[in-house]
C-alpha positions in Angstrom: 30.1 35.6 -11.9 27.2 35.6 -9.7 26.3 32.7 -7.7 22.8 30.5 -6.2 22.6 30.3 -2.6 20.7 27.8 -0.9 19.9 28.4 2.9 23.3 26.8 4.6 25.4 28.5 2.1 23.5 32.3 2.7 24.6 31.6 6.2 28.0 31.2 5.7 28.8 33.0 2.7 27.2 35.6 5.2 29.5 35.0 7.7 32.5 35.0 5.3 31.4 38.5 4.5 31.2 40.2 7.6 34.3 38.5 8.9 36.2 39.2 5.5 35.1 43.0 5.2 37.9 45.4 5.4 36.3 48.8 4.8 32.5 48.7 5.2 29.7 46.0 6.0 26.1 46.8 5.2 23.2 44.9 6.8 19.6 45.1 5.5 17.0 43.3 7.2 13.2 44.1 8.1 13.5 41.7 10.8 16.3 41.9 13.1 17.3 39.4 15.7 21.3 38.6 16.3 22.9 35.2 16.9 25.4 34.8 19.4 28.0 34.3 16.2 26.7 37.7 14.7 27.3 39.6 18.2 31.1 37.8 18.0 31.7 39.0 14.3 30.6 43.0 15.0 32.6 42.9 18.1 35.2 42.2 15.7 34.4 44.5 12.8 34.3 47.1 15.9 37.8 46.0 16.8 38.8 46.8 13.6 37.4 49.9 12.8 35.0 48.9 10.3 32.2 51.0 9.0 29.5 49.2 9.9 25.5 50.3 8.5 22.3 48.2 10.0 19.1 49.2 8.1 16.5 47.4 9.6 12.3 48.0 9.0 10.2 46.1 12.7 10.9 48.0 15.6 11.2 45.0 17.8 14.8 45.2 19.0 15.3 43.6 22.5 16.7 46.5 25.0 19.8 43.7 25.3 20.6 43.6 21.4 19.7 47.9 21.6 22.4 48.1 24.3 24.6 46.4 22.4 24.3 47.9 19.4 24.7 51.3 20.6 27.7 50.5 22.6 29.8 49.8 19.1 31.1 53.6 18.2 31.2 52.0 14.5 28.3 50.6 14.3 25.4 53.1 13.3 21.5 51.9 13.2 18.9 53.3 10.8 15.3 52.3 10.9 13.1 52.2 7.3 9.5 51.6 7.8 9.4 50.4 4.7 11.4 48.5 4.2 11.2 44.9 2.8 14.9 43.9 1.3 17.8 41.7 2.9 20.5 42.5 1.7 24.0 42.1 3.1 27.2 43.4 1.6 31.1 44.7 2.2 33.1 46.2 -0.2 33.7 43.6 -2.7 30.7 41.0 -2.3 26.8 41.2 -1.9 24.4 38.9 -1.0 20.6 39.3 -2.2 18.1 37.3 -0.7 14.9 36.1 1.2 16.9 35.9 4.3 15.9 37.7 7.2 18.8 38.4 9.7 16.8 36.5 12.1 18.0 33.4 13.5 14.9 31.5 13.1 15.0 32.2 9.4 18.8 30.9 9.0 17.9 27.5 10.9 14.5 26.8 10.0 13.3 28.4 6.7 14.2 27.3 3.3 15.6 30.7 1.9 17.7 31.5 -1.6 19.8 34.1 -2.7 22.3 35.7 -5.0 26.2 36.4 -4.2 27.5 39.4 -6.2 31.1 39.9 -7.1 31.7 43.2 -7.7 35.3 42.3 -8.9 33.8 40.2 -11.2 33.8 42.4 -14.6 30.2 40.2 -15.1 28.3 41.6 -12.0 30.2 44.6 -11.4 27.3 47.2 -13.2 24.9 44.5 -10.7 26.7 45.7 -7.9 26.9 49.5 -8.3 23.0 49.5 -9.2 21.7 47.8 -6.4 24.3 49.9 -4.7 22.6 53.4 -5.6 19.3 51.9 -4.2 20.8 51.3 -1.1 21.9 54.8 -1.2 18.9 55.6 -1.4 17.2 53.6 1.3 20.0 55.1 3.7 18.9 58.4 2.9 15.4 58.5 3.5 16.1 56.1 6.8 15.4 57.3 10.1 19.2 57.3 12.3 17.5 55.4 15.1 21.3 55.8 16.5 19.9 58.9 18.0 16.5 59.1 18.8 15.5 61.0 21.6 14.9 59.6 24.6 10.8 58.7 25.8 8.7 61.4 27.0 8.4 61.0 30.7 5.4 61.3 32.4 4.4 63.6 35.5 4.8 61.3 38.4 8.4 60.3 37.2 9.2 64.2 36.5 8.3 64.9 40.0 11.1 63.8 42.7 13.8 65.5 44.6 15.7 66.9 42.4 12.8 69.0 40.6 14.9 72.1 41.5 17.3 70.8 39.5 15.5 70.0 36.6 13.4 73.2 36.7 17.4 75.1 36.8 17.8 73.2 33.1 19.8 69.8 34.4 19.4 66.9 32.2 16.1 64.6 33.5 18.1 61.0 34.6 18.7 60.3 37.6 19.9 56.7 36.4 21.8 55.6 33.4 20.1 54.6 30.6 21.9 53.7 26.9 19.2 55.9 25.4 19.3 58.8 28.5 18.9 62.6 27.3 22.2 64.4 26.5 22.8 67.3 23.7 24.2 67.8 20.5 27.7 69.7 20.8 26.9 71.3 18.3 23.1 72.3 17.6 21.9 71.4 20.9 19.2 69.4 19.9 18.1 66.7 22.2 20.3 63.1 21.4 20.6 60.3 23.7 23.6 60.9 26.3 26.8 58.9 25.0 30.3 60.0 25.0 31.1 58.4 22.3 28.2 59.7 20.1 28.0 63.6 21.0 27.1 64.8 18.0 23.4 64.1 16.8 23.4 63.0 12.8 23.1 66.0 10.6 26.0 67.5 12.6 27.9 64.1 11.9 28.0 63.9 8.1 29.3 67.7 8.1 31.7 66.6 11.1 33.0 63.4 9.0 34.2 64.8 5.9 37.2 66.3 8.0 36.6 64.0 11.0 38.7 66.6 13.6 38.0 64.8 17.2 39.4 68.1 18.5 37.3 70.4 16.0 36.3 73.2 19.1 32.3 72.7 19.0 29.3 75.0 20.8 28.0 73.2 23.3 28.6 70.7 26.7 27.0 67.2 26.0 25.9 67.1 29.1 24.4 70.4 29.9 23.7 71.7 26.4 25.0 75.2 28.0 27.2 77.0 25.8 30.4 75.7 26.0 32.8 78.6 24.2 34.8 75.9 22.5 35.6 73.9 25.8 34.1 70.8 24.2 34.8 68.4 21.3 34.0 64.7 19.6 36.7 63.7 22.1 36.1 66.0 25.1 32.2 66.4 24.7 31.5 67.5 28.5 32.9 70.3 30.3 35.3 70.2 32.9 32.8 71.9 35.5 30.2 69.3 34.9 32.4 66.3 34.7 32.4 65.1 38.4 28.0 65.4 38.0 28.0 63.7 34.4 30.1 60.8 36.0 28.2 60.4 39.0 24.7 60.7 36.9 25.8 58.3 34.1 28.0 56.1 36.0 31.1 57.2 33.8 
């Protein structure tokens, strides 16, 4: 049976959640700001392996909580500009309410919400509806795991190693967690990470088998065709390893 929450108990109800989840935690939150605690608990989920889905709707994400966030292979970002819902659930429990994940808003507002039991036979139907809007939501999101990388402007294109950039050679000369690779498998422009080759589209038809040594097109680094050299677990080539490493600091 569902349950009130008043502001201490979203927070740690919350907390239970995450820390609780076993297969999946969804986080849906305009505003997007993460405690100390929060950091802890998805380092823990990524420990685990959990799936782990942030939909958030402000692009005001520090480039510390960005860099974090995109260091956790199983945590994946999506951005909804329209959003307005907080919502936070794992597989068996869901919490709806005013709450922001925002730290201000857990220590200073006065928030309420809604715990959902979806093993309850009472708010089970509750739980699969707001479910398919959440579906939903995902699916018109933006995957702001992989946007591309800022347009740089003329005096930063032109240095040194303009030869090599004219000759097709990635544009970074210093690492950067949102620095221009390829897609190992269309090509198209993602930001360089080892262990997020693949740009989104190619993902979901990658995942239903999930093959880390499925051959694939193209080097990550490069984006030159790489025969079936590369893979989700070896995305550069073995030519351009020693430049990749000293470019990204691998």
């Amino acid at each position: 049976m569902s349950k009130y929450l008043r502001t201490s108990s979203i927070s740690s109800t919350l907390d239970s959640l995450i820390r609780d989840a076993k297969e999946k935690v969804y986080i849906i939150s305009p505003y997007l700001k993460l405690s100390d605690n929060m950091k802890e608990l998805l380092n823990d989920k990524e420990r685990e392996k959990i799936d782990v889905r942030i939909i958030f709707g402000k692009q005001e994400l520090s480039p510390s909580e960005m860099g974090f966030l995109q260091e956790l292979k199983y945590v994946r970002l999506y951005f909804s500009k329209n959003l307005h819902a907080k919502c936070y659930l794992n597989e068996k429990l869901m919490i709806i309410t005013s709450m922001n994940l925002y730290e201000f808003s857990q220590v200073n507002n006065k928030e309420m919400g809604i715990l959902i039991d979806k093993n309850d036979d009472n708010d089970k139907t509750v739980y699969e509806e707001a479910w398919k809007d959440i579906e939903s939501i995902l699916h018109n999101a933006e995957d702001f795991s992989y946007i591309k990388s800022p347009v740089k402007t003329e005096n930063e294109n032109q240095s040194k190693h303009a030869d090599h950039i004219n000759a097709g050679s990635p544009k970074i000369n210093k690492p950067s967690p949102v620095a221009h690779g390829y897609c190992i498998r269309t090509r198209v422009e993602i930001p360089f990470n080892v262990e997020k080759p693949i740009c989104y589209e190619a993902f979901k038809s990658w995942s239903k088998y999930g093959d880390a040594e499925y051959p694939e097109k193209f080097c990550h680094f490069s984006g030159e065709p790489s025969n079936g050299e590369t893979s989700v677990s070896r995305p550069i080539m073995k030519k351009n390893w020693k430049k990749a490493k000293e470019t990204f600091n691998l």
